[in-house]
C-alpha positions in Angstrom: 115.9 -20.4 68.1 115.1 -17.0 69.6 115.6 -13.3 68.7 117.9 -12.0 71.7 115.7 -8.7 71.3 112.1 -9.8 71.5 112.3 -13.3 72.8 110.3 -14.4 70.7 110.5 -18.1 68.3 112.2 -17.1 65.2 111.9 -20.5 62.5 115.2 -20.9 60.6 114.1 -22.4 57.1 115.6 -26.5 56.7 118.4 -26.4 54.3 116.3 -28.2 51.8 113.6 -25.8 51.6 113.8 -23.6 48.4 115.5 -19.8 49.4 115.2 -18.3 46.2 112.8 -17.9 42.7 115.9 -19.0 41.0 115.1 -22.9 41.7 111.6 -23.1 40.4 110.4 -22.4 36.8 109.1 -19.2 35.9 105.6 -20.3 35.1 105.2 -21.2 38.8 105.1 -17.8 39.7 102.9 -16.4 36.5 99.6 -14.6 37.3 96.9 -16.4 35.9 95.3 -14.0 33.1 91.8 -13.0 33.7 89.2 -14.5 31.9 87.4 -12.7 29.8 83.8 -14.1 30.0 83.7 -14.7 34.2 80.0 -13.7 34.5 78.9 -16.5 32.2 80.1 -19.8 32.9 81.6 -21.9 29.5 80.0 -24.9 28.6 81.8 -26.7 25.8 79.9 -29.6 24.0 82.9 -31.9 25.1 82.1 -31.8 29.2 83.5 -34.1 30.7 80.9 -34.2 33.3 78.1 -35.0 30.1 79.5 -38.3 29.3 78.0 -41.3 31.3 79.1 -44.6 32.0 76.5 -47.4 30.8 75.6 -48.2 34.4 74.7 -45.0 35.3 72.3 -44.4 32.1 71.1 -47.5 33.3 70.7 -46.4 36.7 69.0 -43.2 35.4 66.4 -45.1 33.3 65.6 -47.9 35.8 66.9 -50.9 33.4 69.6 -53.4 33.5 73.4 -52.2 31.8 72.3 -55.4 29.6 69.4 -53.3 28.0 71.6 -50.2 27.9 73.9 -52.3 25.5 71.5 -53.3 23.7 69.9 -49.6 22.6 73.9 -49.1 21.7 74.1 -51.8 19.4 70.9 -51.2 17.9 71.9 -47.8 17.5 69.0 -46.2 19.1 71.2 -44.9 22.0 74.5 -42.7 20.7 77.6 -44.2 22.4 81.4 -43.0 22.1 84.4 -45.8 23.1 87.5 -44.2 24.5 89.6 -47.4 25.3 87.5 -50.3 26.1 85.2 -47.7 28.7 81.6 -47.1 26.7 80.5 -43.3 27.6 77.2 -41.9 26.5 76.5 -38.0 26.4 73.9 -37.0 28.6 72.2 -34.7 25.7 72.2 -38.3 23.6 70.3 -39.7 26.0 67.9 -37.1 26.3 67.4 -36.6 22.8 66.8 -40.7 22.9 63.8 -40.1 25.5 62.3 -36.7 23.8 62.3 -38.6 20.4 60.9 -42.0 21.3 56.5 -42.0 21.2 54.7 -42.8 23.4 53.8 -46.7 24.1 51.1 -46.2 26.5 48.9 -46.8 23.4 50.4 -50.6 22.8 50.0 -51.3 26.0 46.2 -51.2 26.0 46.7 -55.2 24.2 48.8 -56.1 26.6 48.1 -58.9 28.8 49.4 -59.0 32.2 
């Protein structure tokens, strides 16, 4: 359709799309409220992006999800089970390497 004035392409809205506030809720059009700490960045112990599957801890320290498994059930690696999924934190796993010695001094017996 055009304006008779200005010839120009003037869109009529469909009659489906929404012509007033009154159809949507009144949260949809809320302001967000600022937050109060944005120059630091939040990082809650519960991350989402902290918890690992067992294949990727496996992944990350070069072993098979089989040996991953195993640490769990010996319970030298901490493991969480939401559902049947086994998640490990990523700060578990790190505590896991810090605190484990040193073999390099076994290894001297060793055989290959």
């Amino acid at each position: 359709m055009f304006d008779k004035n200005t010839k120009k392409l003037v869109r009529v809205p469909a009659a489906s799309t929404l012509d007033s506030s009154q159809d949507l809720p009144s949260w949809v059009y809320a302001k967000p409220e600022p937050m109060a700490h944005a120059a630091t960045p939040q990082v809650s112990a519960d991350n989402p992006a902290d918890l690992l599957t067992r294949s990727e801890v496996a992944r990350y320290l070069r072993v098979s999800d089989r040996t991953v498994s195993r640490l769990i059930r010996k319970g030298q690696l901490p493991a969480s089970r939401i559902g049947r999924a086994v998640r490990i934190r990523q700060s578990d796993l790190l505590e896991m390497l810090n605190g484990q010695s040193s073999i390099s001094a076994s290894l001297g017996a060793c055989r290959e």
